[in-house]
N, C-alpha and C positions, 0 to 999 in steps of 0.2 A: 313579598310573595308575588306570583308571576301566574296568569290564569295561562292555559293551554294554546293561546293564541299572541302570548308577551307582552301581555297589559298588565302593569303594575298593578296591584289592590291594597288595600289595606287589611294589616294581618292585626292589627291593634284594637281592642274592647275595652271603652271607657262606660262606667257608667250614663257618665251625664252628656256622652257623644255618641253619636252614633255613626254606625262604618258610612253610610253616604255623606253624612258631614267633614267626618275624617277624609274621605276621597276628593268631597271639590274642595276642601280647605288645598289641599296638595295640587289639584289642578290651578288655583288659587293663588299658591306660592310660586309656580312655574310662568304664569302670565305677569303676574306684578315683578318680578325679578328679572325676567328677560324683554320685555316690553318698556321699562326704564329708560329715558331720553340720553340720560349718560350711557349705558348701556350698548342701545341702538350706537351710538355714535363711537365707540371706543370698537365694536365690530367694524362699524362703515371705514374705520381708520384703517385697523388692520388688513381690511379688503382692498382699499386703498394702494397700498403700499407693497400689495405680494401677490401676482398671481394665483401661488398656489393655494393661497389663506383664502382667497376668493373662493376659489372651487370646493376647497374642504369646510367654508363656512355655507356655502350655496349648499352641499350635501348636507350639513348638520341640519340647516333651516327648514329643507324639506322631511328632513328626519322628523325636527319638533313638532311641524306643523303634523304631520303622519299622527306622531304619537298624542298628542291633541286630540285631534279628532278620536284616533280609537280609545283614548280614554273615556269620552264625550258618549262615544256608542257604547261601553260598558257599562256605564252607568243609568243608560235608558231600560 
């Protein structure tokens, strides 16, 4: 689910969770996942080695970082 501004939410109700736990667990997975030293370093290769992967990975990064943060203000 998508609020009116393109910020993910969570559409799931667990009893014994609750939708904000649910929400930073997922901001959560998105930091430990892409923040990984192998990670970081299989990107810096690919930038590396392609101009264009540069540019297209330079736009992703300011993407994530973007969606980060507005996750970050949805949740306050």
């Amino acid at each position: 689910m998508l609020t009116e501004r393109g910020i993910q939410v969570a559409s799931l109700h667990y009893p014994h969770l609750s939708h904000s736990e649910i929400f930073q667990s997922v901001d959560d997975f998105y930091r430990r996942f892409y923040f990984r030293a192998s990670k970081i370093a299989a990107i810096a290769n690919e930038m590396i080695r392609s101009p264009e992967v540069l540019r297209r990975r330079l736009r992703e990064g300011l993407e994530f970082f973007r969606f980060l943060r507005e996750r970050r203000a949805a949740a306050l």
